[in-house]
N, C-alpha and C positions, 0 to 999 in steps of 0.2 A: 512367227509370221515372217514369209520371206520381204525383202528390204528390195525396193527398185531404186532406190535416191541413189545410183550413182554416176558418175560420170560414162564407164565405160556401158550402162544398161540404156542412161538417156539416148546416147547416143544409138545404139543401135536401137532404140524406138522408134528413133527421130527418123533414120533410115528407112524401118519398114512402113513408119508413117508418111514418106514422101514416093515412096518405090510405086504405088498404082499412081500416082499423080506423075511420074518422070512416066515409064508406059505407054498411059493414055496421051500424053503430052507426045514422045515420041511416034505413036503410031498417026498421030492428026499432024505431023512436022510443028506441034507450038511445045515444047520442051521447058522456054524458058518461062511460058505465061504458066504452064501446068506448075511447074516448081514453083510458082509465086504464089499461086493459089492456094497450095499444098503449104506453105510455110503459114499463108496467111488465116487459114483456115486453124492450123495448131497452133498460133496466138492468138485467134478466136477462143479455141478449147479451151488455154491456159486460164484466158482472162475471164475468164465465166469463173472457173474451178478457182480462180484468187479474189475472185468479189466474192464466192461466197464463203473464204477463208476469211476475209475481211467481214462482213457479218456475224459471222460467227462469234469471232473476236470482239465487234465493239456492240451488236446490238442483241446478239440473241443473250436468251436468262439462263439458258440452259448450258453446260460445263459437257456434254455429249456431242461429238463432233458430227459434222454433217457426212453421210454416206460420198465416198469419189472412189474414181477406180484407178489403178494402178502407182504410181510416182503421189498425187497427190490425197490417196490413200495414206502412203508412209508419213508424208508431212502433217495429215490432220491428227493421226495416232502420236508421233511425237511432238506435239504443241499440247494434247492431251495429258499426255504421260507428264509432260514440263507439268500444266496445270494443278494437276491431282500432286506430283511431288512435293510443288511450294505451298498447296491445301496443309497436303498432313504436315510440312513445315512450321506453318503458323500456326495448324492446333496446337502443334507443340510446344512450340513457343508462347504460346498462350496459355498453355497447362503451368509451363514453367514457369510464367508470370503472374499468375492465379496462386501458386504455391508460397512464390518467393512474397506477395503481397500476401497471405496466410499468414504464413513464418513469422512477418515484420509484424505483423500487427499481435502473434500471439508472444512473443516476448516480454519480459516485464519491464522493460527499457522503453521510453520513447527515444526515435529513431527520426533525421534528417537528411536528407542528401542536398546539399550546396553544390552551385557553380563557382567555378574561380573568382569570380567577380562576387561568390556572396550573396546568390540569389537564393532564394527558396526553389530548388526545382523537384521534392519529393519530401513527403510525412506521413509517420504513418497516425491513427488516432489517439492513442495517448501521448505523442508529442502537440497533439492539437487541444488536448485536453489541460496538461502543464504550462503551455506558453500562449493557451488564448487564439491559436492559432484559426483564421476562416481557410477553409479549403474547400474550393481549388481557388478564393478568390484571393487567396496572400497569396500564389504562387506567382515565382521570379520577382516578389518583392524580397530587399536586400535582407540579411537575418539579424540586423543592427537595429534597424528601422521598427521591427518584430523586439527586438528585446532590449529597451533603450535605457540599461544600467548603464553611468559611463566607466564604471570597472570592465562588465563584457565586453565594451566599445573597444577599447584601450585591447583588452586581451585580444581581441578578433585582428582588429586594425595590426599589432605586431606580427604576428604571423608566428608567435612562439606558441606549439600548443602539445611541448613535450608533458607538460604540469597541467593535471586538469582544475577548472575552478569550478568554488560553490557559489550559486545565485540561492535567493528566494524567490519561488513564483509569480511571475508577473500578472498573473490572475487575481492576485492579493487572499490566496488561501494560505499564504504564511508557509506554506511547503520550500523546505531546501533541497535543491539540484544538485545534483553534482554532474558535472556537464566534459565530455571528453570529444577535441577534435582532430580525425585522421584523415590521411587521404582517402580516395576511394576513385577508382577509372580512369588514372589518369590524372586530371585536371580540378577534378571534382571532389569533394569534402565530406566525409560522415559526419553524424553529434548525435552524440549516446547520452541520453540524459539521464538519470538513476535517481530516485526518489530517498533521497539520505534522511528524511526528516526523523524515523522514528532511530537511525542508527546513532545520529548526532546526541537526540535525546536521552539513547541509553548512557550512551558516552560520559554525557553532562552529567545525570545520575547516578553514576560509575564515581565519576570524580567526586560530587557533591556526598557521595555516600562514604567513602575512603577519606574525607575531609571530616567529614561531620562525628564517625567513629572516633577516626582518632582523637577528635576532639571532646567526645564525651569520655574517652577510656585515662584521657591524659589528666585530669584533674584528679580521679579516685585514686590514680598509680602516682600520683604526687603525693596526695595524701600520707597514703600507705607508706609509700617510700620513706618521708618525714619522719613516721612512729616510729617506723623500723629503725632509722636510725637511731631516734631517742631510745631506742629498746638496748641498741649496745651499750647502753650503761644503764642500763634498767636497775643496779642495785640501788643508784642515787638518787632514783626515780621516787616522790611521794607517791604512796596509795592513789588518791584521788587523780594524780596526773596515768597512773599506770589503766585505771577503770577509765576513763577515758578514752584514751587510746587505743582498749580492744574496746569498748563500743562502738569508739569512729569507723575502727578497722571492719567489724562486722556490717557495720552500714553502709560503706563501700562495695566493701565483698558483695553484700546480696544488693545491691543497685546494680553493678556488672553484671550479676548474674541474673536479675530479669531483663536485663537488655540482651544479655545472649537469647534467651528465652524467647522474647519477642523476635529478636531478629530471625532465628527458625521457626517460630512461628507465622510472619510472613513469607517465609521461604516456600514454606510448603503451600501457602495459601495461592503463592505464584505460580508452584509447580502444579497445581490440578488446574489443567486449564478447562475439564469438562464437568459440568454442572450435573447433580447430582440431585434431584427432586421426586425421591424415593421413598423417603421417611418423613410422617408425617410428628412434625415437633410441637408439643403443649407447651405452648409457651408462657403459659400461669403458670406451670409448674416448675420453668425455666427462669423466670422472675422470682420465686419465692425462696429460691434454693440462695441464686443470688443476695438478697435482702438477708436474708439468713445470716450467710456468709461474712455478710459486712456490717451486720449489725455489734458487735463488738467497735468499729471505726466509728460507724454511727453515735454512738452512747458515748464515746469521748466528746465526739466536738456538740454532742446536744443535738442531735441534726434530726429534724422533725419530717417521717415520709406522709405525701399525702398520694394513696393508689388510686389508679381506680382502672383496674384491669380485670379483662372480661375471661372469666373460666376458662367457656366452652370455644375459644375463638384459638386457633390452630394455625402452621403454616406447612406447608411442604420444601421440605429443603435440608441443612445440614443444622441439627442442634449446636454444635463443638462452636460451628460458626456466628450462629445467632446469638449464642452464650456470651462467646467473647465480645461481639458488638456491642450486644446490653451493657455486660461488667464494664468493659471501657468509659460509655457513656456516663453510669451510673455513680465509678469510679471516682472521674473527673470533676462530678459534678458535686461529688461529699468534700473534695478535696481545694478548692477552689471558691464554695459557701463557705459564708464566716460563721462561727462558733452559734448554734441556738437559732440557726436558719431554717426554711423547711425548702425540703425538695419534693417536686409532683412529679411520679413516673405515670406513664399511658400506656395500657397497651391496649386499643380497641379498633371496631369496625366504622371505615371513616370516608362512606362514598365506595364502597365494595371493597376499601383496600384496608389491607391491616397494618394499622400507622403504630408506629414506639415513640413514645415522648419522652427527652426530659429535660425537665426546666428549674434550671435552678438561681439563687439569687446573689448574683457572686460579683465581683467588679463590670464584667461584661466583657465583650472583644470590639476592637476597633473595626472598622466595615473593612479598612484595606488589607487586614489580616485576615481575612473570613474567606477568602479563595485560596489559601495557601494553608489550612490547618493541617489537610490532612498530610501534606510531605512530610518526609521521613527527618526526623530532628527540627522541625519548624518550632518556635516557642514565639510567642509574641514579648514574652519577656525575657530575657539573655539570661537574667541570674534567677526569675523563678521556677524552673526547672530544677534546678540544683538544690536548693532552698525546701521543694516541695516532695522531693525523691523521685519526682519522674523521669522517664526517658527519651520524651518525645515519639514514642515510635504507635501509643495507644490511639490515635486518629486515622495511623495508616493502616494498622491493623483492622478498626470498623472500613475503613472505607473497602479494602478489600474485600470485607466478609460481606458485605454487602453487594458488590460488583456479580459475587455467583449468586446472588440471590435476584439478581436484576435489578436493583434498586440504588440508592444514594443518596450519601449524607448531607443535610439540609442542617443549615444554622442560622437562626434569628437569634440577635442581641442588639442588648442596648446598654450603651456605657453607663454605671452605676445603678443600673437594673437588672442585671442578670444575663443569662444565656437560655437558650429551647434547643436542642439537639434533638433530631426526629429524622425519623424516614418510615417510608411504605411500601410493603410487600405487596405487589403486582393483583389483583383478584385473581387472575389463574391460579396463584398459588397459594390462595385463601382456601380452610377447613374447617366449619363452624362444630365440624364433630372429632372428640378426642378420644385417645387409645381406647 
């Protein structure tokens, strides 16, 4: 489109817009009234053509410029063109804002942006979710104010924030933060907050599990060690001291060796993390193999079973796993009854679900030990473990085998009345009919 907005075109407008006005002016001898009228006449023209520029601009709805001819044609198309560029501007930058508030929010971080001063000025929802935050009604309140440890205080207030620190959530869900702050625009602050709770935990588990070993491996390799030496003069050794000492020794040997045992076998029980409810397990038949099995242990200590388990009553799930739950249970509870006691096993249908019982009559467990059996090495007693050949690790193993089966180990006792060990299989995964 050709362009009139310029000085040297106005000008010669202006000219041929005065030239019949100078003319007519000239031929009536009024020249100067003619040129007056003629100038006053095109700021007539103009000021019409700039009210309706001005309209345009402040009252019409429409973004379509009003039809003018020449010079003010060029000005209503370039106010246009201005328009429509800063349009697609702001979509864009609203696309990019739309994005950038996407991003933050899909992150596994909650995400802050502070003023110099410490205000709240941006969050995205999982920072509102960890720190309790109202948005948009906390905003440009201080982040002190919002998170009133006086450890955070102290760290925020220095202005050191090369070291990041851990909080616990201030929601009171016991979650630990780990909280990092950088700049960000200038003047302005990020806080990256990162959800450490279950990293801490493994941690703690880490440690408590590399304590706990070496502390059960250390007393058997003491043992051993001890023999061993008395073995270097094994000729002066009496008989009876010499049968001794490979008794001891083998009794060591295989307590190490079902604690390796167990310990891969909760290895692997951690390593399937996907649930398996494919094979349908009789678990009469899985009870009786067991009872079998330990009936020999049984007939030393006199230990009297009372069953009462139902045939035809079935679950869907892992045998290996259900097995070992049982033997655990079942184990614990010969092991722990005194001499000439009886134990009641259950396995029945109990409100749609398929419950395992076992109750036996043994010292009992204190209530503040009963949230903590099934950890790895947990003993309520220090030296009965030892005493009784066990390893600590038979609680963690049920409570596992049970986690894939969607269920959980349940313990009522009472001191000098015994224990109840039970849990129940889900009724989706109840089958009252067998192979």
């Amino acid at each position: 489109m050709e362009r009139h907005y310029s000085l040297y075109r106005l000008a010669i407008r202006l000219l041929l817009w005065l030239l019949p006005f100078v003319l007519v002016g000239w031929l009536l001898d009024g020249l100067w009234l003619a040129l007056a009228i003629g100038l006053a006449c095109s700021v007539a023209w103009n000021f019409f053509f700039f009210q309706r520029l001005n309209r345009w601009l402040w009252q019409s709805r429409t973004t379509l410029p009003p039809s003018a001819p020449g010079a003010w044609s060029d000005i209503y198309d370039g106010i246009y063109g201005t328009l429509r560029r800063a349009q697609s501007k702001r979509r864009q930058l609203s696309i990019l804002l739309q994005r950038f508030r996407q991003a933050a929010e899909a992150i596994p971080d909650a995400g802050m942006v502070l003023n110099a001063d410490g205000s709240l000025e941006w969050t995205n929802k999982l920072a509102q979710i960890y720190f309790g935050i109202r948005w948009p009604a906390d905003k440009n309140i201080r982040i002190t104010n919002l998170i009133r440890y006086p450890r955070f205080i102290k760290y925020f207030d220095k202005g050191d924030f090369r070291e990041a620190i851990t909080l616990v959530s201030p929601t009171g869900d016991q979650r630990e933060l780990e909280l990092r702050i950088m700049p960000y625009s200038g003047t302005q602050l990020l806080v990256i907050a990162r959800d450490v709770t279950q990293l801490r935990k493994l941690e703690r588990m880490r440690k408590d599990f590399v304590a706990n070993v070496s502390h059960e491996l250390k007393t058997p390799l003491t043992v051993m060690n001890g023999y061993l030496e008395m073995l270097e003069d094994g000729e002066h050794l009496p008989p009876q001291m010499m049968e001794k000492a490979v008794r001891d020794m083998q009794g060591q040997t295989q307590r190490m060796q079902k604690m390796v045992n167990q310990l891969l076998e909760l290895s692997r029980m951690e390593a399937q993390t996907q649930d398996n409810f494919s094979k349908r397990v009789a678990m009469s038949r899985v009870l009786n193999d067991i009872i079998t099995e330990l009936g020999p242990v049984m007939q030393e200590k006199r230990i009297h079973l009372d069953l009462a388990i139902t045939p035809d009553l079935s679950v869907w799930g892992s045998e290996d796993k259900l097995r070992s739950a049982a033997m655990n249970l079942i184990t614990n509870a010969i092991k722990y009854s005194p001499e000439g006691s009886t134990i009641k096993v259950i396995w029945q249908l109990n409100r749609g679900y398929a419950e395992f019982a076992v109750s036996d009559s043994g010292p009992g467990i204190p209530a503040e030990h009963i949230p903590r059996l099934t950890e790895r090495f947990y003993r309520v007693e220090k030296d009965r473990n030892s005493s009784s050949g066990g390893t600590g690790l038979g609680l963690s193993i049920v409570k596992h085998a049970l986690e894939h089966h969607r269920s959980k180990l349940q313990v009522e006792s009472t001191i000098g009345a015994g224990s109840r060990f039970y849990f129940r299989i889900s009724p989706e995964l109840v089958s009252t009919t067998t192979n």
